[in-house]
KETOR-799392 format. One line per field, with one value per residue (C-alpha): residue number from 0; x, y, z; chain. Coordinates in steps of 0.02 Angstrom, whole numbers, plus 50000, padded with zeros to 5 digits. Each point is the difference from the previous one (the first is absolute). Layout:
REM residues N
nr <- (NUM_...)
east <- (X_...)
north <- (Y_...)
up <- (Z_...)
kette <- (A_...)
END
This chain:
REM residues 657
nr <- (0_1_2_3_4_5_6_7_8_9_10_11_12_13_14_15_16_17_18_19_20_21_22_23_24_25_26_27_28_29_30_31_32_33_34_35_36_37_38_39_40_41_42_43_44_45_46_47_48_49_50_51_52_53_54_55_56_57_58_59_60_61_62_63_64_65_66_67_68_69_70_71_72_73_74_75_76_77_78_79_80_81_82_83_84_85_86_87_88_89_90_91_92_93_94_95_96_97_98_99_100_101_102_103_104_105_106_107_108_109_110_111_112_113_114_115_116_117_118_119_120_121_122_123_124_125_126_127_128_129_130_131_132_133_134_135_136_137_138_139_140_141_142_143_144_145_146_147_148_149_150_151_152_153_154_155_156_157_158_159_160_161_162_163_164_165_166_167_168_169_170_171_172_173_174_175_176_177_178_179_180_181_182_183_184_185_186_187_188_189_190_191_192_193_194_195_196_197_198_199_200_201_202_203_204_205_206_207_208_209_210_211_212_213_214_215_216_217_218_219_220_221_222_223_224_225_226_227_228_229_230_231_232_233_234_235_236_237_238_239_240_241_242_243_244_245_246_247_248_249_250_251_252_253_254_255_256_257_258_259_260_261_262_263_264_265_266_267_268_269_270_271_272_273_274_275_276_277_278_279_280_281_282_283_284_285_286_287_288_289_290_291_292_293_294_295_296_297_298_299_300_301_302_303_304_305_306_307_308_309_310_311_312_313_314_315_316_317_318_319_320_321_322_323_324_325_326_327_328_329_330_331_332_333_334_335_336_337_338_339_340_341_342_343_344_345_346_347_348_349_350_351_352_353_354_355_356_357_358_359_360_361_362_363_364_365_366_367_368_369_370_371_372_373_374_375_376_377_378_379_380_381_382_383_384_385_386_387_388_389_390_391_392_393_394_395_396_397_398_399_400_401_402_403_404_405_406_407_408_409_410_411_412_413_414_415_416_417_418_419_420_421_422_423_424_425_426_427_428_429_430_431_432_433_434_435_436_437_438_439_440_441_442_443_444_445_446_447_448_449_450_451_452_453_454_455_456_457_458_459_460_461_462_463_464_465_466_467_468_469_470_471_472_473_474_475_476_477_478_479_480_481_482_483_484_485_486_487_488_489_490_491_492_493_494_495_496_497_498_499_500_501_502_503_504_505_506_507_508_509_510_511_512_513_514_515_516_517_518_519_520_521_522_523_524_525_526_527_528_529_530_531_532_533_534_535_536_537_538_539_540_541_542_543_544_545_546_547_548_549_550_551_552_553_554_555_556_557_558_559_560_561_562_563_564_565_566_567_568_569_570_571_572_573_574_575_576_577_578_579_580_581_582_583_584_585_586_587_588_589_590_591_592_593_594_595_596_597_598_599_600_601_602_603_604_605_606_607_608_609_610_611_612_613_614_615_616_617_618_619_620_621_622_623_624_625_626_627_628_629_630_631_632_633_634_635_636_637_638_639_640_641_642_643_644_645_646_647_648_649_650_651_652_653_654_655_656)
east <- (54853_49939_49981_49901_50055_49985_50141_49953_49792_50118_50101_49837_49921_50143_50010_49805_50036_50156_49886_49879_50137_50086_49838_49938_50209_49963_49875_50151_50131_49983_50116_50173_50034_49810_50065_50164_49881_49862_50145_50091_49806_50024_50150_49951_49851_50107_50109_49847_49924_50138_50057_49820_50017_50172_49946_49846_50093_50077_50126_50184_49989_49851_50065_50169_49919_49877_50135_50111_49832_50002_50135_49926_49870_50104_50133_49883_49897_50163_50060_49847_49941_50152_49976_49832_50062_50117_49888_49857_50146_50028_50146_49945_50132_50115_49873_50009_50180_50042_50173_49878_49866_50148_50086_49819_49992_50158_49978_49815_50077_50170_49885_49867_50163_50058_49852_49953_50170_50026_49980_50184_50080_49908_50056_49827_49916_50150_49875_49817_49928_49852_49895_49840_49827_50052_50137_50163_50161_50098_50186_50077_50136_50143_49926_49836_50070_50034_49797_49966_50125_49926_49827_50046_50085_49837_49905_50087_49988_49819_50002_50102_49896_49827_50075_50054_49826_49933_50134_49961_49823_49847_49866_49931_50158_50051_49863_50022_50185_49975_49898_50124_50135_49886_49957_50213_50026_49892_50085_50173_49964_49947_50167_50097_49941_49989_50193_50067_49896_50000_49850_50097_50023_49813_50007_49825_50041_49850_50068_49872_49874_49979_49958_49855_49990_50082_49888_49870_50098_50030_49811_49960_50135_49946_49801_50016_50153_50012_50143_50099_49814_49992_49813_49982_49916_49809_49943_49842_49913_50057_50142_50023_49916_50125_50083_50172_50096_50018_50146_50020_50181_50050_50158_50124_49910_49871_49828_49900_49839_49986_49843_49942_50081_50173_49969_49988_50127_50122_49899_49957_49857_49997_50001_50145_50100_49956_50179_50092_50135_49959_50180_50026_49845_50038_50209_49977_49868_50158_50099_49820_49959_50157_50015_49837_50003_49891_49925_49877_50087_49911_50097_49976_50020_50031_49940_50102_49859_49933_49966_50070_49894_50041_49922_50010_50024_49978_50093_49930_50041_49860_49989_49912_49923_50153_50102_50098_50022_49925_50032_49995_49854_50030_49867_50047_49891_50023_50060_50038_49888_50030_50178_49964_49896_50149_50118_49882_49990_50185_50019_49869_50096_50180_49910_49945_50173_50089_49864_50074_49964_49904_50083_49933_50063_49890_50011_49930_49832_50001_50027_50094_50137_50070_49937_50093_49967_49900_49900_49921_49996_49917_49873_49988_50034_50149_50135_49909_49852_50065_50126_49921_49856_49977_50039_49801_49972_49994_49908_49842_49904_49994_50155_49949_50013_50090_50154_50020_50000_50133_50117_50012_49990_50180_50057_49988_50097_50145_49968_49988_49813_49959_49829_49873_49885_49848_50023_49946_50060_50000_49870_49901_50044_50046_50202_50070_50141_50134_50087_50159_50004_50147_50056_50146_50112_50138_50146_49916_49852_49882_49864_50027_49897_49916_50040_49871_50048_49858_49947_49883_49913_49834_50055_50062_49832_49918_50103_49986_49816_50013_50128_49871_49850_50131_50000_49826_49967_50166_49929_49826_50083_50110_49844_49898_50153_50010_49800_50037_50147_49874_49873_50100_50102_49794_49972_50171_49920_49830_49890_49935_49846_49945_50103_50064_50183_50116_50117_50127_49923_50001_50177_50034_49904_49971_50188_49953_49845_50089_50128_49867_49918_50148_50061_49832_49972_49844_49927_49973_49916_50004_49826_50049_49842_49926_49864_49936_49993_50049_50061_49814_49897_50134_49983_49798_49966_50155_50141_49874_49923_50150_50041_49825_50029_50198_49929_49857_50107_50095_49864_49944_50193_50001_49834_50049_50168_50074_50093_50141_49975_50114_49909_50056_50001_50130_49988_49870_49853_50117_49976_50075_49962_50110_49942_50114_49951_49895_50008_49952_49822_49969_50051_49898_49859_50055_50020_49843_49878_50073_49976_49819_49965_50085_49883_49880_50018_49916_50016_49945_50105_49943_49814_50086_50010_50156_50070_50169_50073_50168_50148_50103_50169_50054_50168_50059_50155_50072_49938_50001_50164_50108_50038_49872_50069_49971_49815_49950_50052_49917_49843_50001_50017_49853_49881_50048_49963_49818_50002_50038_49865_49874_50002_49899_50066_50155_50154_50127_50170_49976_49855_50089_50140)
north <- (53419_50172_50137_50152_50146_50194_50024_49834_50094_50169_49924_49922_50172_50071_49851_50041_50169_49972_49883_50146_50148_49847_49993_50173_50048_49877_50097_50148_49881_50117_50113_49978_50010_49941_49818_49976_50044_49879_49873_50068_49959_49834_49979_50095_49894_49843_50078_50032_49837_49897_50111_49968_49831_49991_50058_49879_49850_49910_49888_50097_49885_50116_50144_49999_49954_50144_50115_49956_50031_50182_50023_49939_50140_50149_49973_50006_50146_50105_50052_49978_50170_50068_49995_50044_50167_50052_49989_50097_50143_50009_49908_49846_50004_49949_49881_49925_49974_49832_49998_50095_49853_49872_50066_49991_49839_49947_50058_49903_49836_50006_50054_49865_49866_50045_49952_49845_49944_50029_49852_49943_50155_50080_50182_50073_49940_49890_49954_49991_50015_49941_50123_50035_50015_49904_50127_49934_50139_49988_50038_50105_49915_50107_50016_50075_50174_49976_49977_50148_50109_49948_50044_50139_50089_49963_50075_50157_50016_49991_50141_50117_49956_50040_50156_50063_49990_50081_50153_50021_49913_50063_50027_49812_49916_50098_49896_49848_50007_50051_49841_49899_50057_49960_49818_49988_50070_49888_49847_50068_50077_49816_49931_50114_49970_49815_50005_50115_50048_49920_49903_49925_49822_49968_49893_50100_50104_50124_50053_49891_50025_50199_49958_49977_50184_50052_49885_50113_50175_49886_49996_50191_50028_49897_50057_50189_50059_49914_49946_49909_50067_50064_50025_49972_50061_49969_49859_50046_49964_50179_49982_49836_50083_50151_49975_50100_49863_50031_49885_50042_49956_49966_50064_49866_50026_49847_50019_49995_50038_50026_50012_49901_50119_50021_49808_49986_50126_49868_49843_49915_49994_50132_49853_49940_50155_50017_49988_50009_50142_50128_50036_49797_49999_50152_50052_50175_50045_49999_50166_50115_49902_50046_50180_50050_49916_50138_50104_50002_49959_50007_49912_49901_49796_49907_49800_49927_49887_49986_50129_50123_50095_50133_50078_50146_49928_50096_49959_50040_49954_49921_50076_49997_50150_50024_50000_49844_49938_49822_49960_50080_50019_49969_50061_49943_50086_49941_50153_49897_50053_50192_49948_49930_50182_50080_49898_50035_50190_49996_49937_50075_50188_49906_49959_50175_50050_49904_50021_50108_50196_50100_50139_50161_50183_50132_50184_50151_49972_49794_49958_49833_50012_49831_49855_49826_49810_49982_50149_49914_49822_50070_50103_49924_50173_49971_50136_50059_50004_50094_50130_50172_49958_50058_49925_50004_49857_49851_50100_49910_50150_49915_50092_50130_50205_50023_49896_50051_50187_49973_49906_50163_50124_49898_49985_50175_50037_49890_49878_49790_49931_49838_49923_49883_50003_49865_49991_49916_49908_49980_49852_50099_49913_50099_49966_50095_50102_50076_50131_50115_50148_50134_50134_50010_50151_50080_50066_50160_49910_50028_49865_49913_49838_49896_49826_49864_49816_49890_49840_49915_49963_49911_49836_50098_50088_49852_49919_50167_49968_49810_50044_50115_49888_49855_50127_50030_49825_49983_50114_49918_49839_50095_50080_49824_49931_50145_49962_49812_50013_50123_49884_49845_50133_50010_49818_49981_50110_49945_49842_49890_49967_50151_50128_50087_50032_49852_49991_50052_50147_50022_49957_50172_50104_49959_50086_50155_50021_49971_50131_50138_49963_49981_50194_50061_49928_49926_49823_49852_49861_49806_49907_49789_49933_49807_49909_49897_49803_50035_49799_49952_50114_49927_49829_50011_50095_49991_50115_50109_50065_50010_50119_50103_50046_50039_50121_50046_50047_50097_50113_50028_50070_50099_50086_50027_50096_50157_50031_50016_49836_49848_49861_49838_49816_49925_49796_49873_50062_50162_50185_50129_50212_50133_50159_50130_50142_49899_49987_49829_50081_50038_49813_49923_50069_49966_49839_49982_50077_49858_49861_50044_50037_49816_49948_50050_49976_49861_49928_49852_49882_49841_50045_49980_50159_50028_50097_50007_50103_50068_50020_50169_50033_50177_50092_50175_50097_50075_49932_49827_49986_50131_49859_49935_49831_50010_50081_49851_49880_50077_50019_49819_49980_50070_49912_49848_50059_50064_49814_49928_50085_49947_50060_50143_50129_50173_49980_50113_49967_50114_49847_49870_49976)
up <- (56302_49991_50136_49993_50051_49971_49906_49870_49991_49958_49871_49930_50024_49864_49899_49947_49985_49908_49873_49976_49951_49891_49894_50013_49935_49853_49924_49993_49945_49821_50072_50036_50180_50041_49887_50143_50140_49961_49975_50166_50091_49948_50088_50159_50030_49978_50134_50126_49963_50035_50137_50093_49974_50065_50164_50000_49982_50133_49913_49992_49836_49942_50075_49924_49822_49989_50066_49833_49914_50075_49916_49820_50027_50052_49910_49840_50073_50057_49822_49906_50116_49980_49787_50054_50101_49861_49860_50128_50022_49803_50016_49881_49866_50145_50076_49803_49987_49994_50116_50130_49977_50016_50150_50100_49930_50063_50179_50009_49919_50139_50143_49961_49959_50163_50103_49918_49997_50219_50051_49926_50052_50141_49927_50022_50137_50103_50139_50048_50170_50055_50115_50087_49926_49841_49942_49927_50015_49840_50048_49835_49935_49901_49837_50078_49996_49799_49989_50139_49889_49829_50085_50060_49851_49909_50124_49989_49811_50042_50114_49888_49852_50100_50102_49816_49945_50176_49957_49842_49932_49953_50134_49975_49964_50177_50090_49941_50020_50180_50004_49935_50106_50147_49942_49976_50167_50106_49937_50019_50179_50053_49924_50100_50162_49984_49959_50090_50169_50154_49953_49861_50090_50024_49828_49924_49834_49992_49836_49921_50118_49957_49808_50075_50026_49851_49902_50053_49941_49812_50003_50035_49896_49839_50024_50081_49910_49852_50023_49829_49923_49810_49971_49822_49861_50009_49886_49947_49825_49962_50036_49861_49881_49953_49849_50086_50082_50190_50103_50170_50077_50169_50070_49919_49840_50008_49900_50167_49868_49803_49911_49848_49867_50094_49991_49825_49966_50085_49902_50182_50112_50169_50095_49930_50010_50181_50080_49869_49963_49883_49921_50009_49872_49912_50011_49923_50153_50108_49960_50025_50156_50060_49961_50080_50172_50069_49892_49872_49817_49830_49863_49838_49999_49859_49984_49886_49883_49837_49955_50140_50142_50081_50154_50106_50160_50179_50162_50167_50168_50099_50174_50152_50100_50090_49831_50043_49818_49988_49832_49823_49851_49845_49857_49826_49856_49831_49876_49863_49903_50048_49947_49842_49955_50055_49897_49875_50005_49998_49858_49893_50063_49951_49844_49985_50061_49868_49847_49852_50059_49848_49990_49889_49962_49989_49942_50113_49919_50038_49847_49969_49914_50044_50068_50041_49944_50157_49995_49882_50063_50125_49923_49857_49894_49873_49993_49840_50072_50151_49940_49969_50102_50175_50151_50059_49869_50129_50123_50069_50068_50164_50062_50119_49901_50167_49961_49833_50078_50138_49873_49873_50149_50084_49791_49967_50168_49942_50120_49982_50028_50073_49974_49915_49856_49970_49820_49848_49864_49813_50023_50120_50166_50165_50072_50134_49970_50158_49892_50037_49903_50000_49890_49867_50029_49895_50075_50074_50070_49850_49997_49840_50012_50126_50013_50074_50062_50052_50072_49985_50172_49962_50076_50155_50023_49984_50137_50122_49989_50035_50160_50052_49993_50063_50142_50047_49993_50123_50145_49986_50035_50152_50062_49999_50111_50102_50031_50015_50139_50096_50020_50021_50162_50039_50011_50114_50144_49962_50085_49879_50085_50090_49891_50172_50010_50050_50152_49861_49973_50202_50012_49872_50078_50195_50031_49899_50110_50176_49949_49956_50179_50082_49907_50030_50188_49954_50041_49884_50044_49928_49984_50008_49949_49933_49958_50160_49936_49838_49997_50052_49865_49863_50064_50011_49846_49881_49970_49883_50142_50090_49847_50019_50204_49942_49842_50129_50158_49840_49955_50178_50039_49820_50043_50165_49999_49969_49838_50105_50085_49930_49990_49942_50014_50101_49946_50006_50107_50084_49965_50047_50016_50050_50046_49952_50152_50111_50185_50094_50012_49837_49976_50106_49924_49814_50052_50100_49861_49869_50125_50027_49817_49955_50138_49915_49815_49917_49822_49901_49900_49904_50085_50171_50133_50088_50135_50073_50141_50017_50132_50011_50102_50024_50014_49997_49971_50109_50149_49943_49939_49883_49847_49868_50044_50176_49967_49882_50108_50156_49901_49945_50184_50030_49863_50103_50143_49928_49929_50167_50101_49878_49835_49926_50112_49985_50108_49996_50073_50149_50054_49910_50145)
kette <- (A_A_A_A_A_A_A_A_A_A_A_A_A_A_A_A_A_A_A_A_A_A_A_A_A_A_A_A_A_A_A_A_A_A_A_A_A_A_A_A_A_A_A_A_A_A_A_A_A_A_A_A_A_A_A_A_A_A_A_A_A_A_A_A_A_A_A_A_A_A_A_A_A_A_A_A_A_A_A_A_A_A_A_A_A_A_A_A_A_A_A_A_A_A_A_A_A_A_A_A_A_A_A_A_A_A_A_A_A_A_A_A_A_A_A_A_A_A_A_A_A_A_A_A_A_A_A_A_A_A_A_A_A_A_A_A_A_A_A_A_A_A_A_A_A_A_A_A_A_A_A_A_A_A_A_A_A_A_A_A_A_A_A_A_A_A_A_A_A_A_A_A_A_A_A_A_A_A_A_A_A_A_A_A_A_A_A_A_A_A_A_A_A_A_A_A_A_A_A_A_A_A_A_A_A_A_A_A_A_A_A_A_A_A_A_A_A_A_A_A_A_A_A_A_A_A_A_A_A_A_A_A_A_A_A_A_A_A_A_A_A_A_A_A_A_A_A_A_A_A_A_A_A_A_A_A_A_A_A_A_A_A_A_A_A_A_A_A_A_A_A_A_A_A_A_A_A_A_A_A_A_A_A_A_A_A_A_A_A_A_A_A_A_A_A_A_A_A_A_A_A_A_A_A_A_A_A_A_A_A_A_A_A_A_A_A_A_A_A_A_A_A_A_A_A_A_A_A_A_A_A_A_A_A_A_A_A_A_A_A_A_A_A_A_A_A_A_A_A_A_A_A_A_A_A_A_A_A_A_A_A_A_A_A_A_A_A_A_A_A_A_A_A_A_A_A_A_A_A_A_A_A_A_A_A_A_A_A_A_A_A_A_A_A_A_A_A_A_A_A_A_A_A_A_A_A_A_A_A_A_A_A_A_A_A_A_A_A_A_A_A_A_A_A_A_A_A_A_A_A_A_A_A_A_A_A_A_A_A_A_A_A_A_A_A_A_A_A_A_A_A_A_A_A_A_A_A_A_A_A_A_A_A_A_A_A_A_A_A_A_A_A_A_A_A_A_A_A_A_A_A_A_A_A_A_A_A_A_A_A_A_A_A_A_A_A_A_A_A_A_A_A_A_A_A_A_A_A_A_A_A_A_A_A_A_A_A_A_A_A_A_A_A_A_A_A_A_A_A_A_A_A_A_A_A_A_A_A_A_A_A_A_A_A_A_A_A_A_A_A_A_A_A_A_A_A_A_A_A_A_A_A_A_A_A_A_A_A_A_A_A_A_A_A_A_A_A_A_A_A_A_A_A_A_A_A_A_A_A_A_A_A_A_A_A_A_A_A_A_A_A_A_A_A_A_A_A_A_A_A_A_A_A_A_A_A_A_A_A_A_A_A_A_A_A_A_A_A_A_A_A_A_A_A_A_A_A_A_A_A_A_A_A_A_A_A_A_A_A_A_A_A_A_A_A_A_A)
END
C-alpha cells in the first residue's frame, strides 16, 4: 500500500523540520507576525505531510484524497504568512483589518470548496493519469488557474512586504528579511517550473519537497537571527522587588512582562496580565502610547481609585543592538504623595495670597502713624498700642543688621524694597514676614511717608523647608535606583555560576573588537574550549562537582588571561576567549599553557580528589575567516576535531581540515 521513495523520505525530511520551526515559532507567538507564522507552520507541515504521503501511496483513492488535503494545509499556510509578512514589514494595522482578514478568508474557504467538491464537477483536476514509478499526473481543470492566481497574488504581497524591509530595515531586520525572502523564493521557484517548464508533465510538484530546505533557513532564522524575537525584561528577584511599576510592551502593545507592582497597580497577577493589552486594561494609557512611538516620553498618569494616584510615568522604546525597536518600557513611579505636598504648598501660598495684608504707614523716622485691623491680628499689638511707637516693635533680633541696612539705604534713595523680616510678636512667638516697602511722595517728589504691606509667610517657610527635605529624600531614592538598575544591567551580562561574562555580553562586544582589528590590521583569535566528559563526572559524582570543575576551569581562565582578553562562558560546559591582537601562535600557546595547567590542577570536594581535562579548538581572523560568525563556528570546528582525535589536546582550524 505504501512505496518508498526519495521524494516520500524528502517530504518526511521537511515534515520533521517543519514540526521543529512550528514549536520553536510558538514560543514567539507574543508578537504579532511571529503568532500568524507559528499558525502558517501548522499549515505548511500539514501540506508536506500529506504531500509525502500522497506520493507513498499507491491507491489513486489515497492519492487523490491526500492531494485535497494539500490543499487544507496551504491554503491555511498561504495567508496566514502573508498576515505574518505584513505585520514583520510594519504593516499590521492593515494585516488587523477585518475586510483584509475576510477577503484571505474567502479565497482559502473557495479554493479549499473547490477541491473537495471535484469530483462532481471536475473544474480542478478534470483527469488523472496514472504513470511510472507510482506517480499520478493531475490534469488542471479550469478553475485551477483561479487557485494558481490567488497563490500567486499572495506570493507577491510577500515579496514586496520582505523586499520593503530589505530596502529600508535596520541591519538585523535586513538579514532576516533576506532570509525570509529566500525561504519564499524556493517554494515559488519550484511552483514555477512544475507549471510552466517542459518538465511540467512529469506529475512530481517539488514545491513541497523544497520546505524541506526552507525548513532549515526558518530554523537559522528563528535561533541565529532572532527572528519574531523580543528579549524581555530580565525577571530577576530585583527586578520584583522595585516599588516603580515596570510593563514591558511588545509591538501591538501586549504586556509581554510586568512586575509585581505594575501588577498591583492594575489589581491582577503578572501572570494574568501576560497577553493582555495595556490600553484594553487601562483606556487612558492609549493617547501617550500613541504619541511616543519612538522616543523616550516622560508624562504623568492618573488611576482613577479611591482615593486618586498619580504617577510620573516614563516611556521608552526597548531596542536591540542594532536599534530595531522591539517593544516599549514603561516605568510608573507613584508621585502621589509628591502631589499631595504640592497641592498642599499651593494652597498654604493661596492662603497666604488671599489672607488680609497688614498694612502700616510710617514717618521718615519709622514711626507708625497708622496701622490696620490686621496689623494687629497679626501681631497681636492693638492700634493703641501701636500708634506712636516705632516700627522696630515686632522685631525679633533674629533679622540679619544687613537687611535692615539695605532696606533704609534703597528708602532713602526713593526707591521700593522687597524683602523679609523674622519677627516677633506681642506674645513673643517668631512669624515670618515678606514685606514691600515704598515711599510716599508729594507732587515734587518729596518723600513724605513710607508705606509697608506685609504677609505673613511662616506657613510658606515652613513648607519651602519641607519641599526641600521632600527633595533630598527624592534624589536619595533616584540615586538608590540608579544603583539598583546598574547592578541588575551587571547581573544581565554576568554568569551566575562562574561570574564570567555571558554570551550576551559576547554578542555586544565581539563586533566592536573585530572592527578595531580589522581598522588596525591586527589578528584576533577565538579559543572554543570544554570540559572532556563533563556528562560522566556529573553522572559519577553529582552536578555539585560538575559545578566545582565549571567554577574551577573559571579561575584557571581568569588567572590566566590578559586584561584585554574576553573571557566568558558560552553554555553548559563551553567557554570561550578571544584574543584581541593575537596571531594563531600566540594562540596556540594560550591555549596550550591552560590545557596543561587544567591537567594538572587538582581539588577536593566532599573529601573526594578530582581532575578533569579539557578540549580547545582554535581560529583566527584573518586567515581563518573575516566574520565573527564564521570564526566561532570554525573554532567550534576545531574543539571537535581536538575531541575527535582523543580529547585533551589544541587544534586549530589550519589542522582541523
Amino acid at each position: 500500500m505504501f512505496d518508498s521513495t526519495p521524494i516520500t523520505m524528502a517530504l518526511a525530511l521537511a515534515t520533521l523540520l517543519n514540526i521543529v520551526v512550528s514549536l520553536l515559532s510558538w514560543q514567539r507567538r507574543h508578537t504579532e507576525s511571529g503568532k500568524y507564522f507559528s499558525y502558517a507552520m501548522l499549515g505548511i507541515t500539514l501540506w508536506t505531510l500529506a504531500a509525502g504521503l500522497r506520493y507513498a501511496v499507491t491507491s489513486l483513492s489515497y492519492k487523490i484524497f491526500f492531494a485535497t488535503l494539500e490543499t487544507w494545509g496551504y491554503m491555511t499556510a498561504m495567508p496566514l504568512m502573508t498576515l505574518s509578512a505584513m505585520s514583520f514589514a510594519g504593516r499590521g494595522n492593515w494585516a488587523r483589518r477585518p475586510w483584509v482578514r475576510l477577503l484571505f478568508l474567502l479565497f482559502s474557504a473557495s479554493t479549499i470548496l473547490l477541491v473537495n467538491t471535484n469530483s462532481l464537477h471536475g473544474w480542478v483536476w478534470s483527469r488523472f493519469i496514472e504513470s511510472n514509478h507510482n506517480i499520478v499526473i493531475f490534469e488542471h481543470g479550469p478553475a485551477f488557474g483561479y487557485i494558481m492566481l490567488v497563490g500567486y497574488a499572495m506570493i507577491v504581497i510577500i515579496l514586496v512586504q520582505l523586499l520593503g524591509i530589505i530596502r529600508k530595515g535596520s541591519r538585523i531586520a535586513r538579514r532576516q528579511g533576506w532570509l525570509l525572502l529566500s525561504a519564499a523564493t524556493l517554494p515559488l521557484a519550484a511552483n514555477i517550473i512544475y507549471h510552466f517548464s517542459p518538465w511540467s508533465h512529469s506529475g512530481i510538484d517539488w514545491t513541497s519537497v523544497t520546505y524541506s530546505v526552507t525548513g532549515v533557513i526558518y530554523l537559522w532564522a528563528l535561533n541565529r537571527a532572532y527572528l519574531f524575537d523580543i528579549i524581555p525584561i530580565a525577571r530577576q528577584q530585583l527586578f520584583e522587588n522595585l516599588r516603580d511599576g515596570m510593563i514591558a510592551l511588545n509591538t501591538v502593545g501586549e504586556i509581554a512582562d510586568i512586575n509585581a507592582a505594575a501588577a498591583h497597580m492594575l489589581n491582577a497577577s503578572p501572570g494574568a496580565l501576560i497577553g493582555k493589552s495595556l490600553t484594553a486594561l487601562a483606556p487612558n494609557t492609549a493617547p501617550l502610547l500613541e504619541s511616543c512611538p519612538e522616543t523616550e516620553t516622560r508624562a504623568e498618569f492618573k488611576i482613577e481609585s479611591a482615593p486618586q494616584r498619580c504617577f510620573d510615568l516614563l516611556i521608552s522604546p526597548i531596542q536591540d543592538k542594532y536599534a530595531v525597536i522591539l517593544g516599549r518600557l514603561l516605568i510608573f513611579r507613584d508621585i502621589s504623595r509628591i502631589k499631595e505636598n504640592e497641592l498642599r504648598l499651593l494652597q498654604l501660598t493661596q492662603a497666604v495670597e488671599q489672607s488680609p495684608i497688614s498694612v502700616i504707614i510710617t514717618d521718615l523716622k519709622g514711626n507708625i502713624q497708622y496701622a490696620n485691623p490686621k496689623f494687629s491680628e497679626l501681631t497681636g499689638y492693638t492700634h493703641q498700642e501701636a500708634l506712636g511707637r516705632n516700627a522696630s516693635i515686632n522685631q525679633s533680633g533674629q533679622t540679619p543688621r544687613e537687611t535692615y541696612t539695605k532696606m533704609w539705604q534703597s528708602l532713602l534713595a526713593g526707591q521700593i524694597w522687597h524683602g523679609e523680616f523674622l519677627n516677633r510678636k506681642k506674645n513673643g512667638e517668631l512669624y515670618w514676614e515678606e514685606a514691600v516697602i515704598g515711599p510716599v511722595t508729594d507732587e515734587s517728589g518729596n518723600v513724605l511717608n513710607f508705606i509697608a504691606t506685609k504677609v505673613d509667610i511662616t506657613l510658606r517657610k515652613q513648607s519651602e523647608t519641607a519641599l526641600r527635605e521632600s527633595n533630598i529624600l527624592l534624589a536619595a531614592r533616584l540615586a538608590e535606583i540608579e544603583s539598583l538598575q546598574a547592578h541588575l544591567q551587571e547581573q544581565v551580562i554576568r554568569d551566575p555560576l562562574t561570574k564570567l561574562h555571558n554570551r550576551r555580553f559576547l554578542n555586544e562586544t565581539i563586533q566592536q573588537e573585530f572592527l578595531r582589528a580589522e581598522r588596525n590590521a591586527q589578528s584576533i583569535s577565538i579559543i572554543l574550549l570544554d570540559i572532556d566528559h563533563f556528562k560522566s563526572i556529573n553522572d559519577k559524582y553529582g552536578h555539585s562537582a560538575g559545578d566545582a570543575c565549571l567554577l574551577k576551569l573559571a579561575d584557571i581562565l581568569l588567572q590566566s588571561g590578559r586584561r584585554t582578553d574576553i573571557t566568558c562562558r558560552y553554555g553548559g560546559e563551553e567557554f570561550i576567549i578571544l584574543l584581541p591582537d593575537t596571531p594563531a601562535r600566540g594562540a596556540r600557546q594560550h591555549a596550550e599553557d591552560l590545557r596543561q595547567k587544567v591537567a594538572r590542577a587538582v581539588f577536593t570536594i566532599d573529601d573526594r580528589s578530582l581532575q578533569f581535562t579539557i578540549s580547545l579548538g582554535i581560529a583566527t581572523f584573518p586567515q581563518d575567516g573575516e566574520h565573527f560568525t564564521e570564526l566561532i563556528q570554525r573554532a567550534d570546528e576545531s574543539l571537535y576535531a581536538s575531541k575527535r582525535r582523543g580529547r585533551n589536546r589544541t587544534t586549530a582550524w589550519a589542522d582541523a581540515h
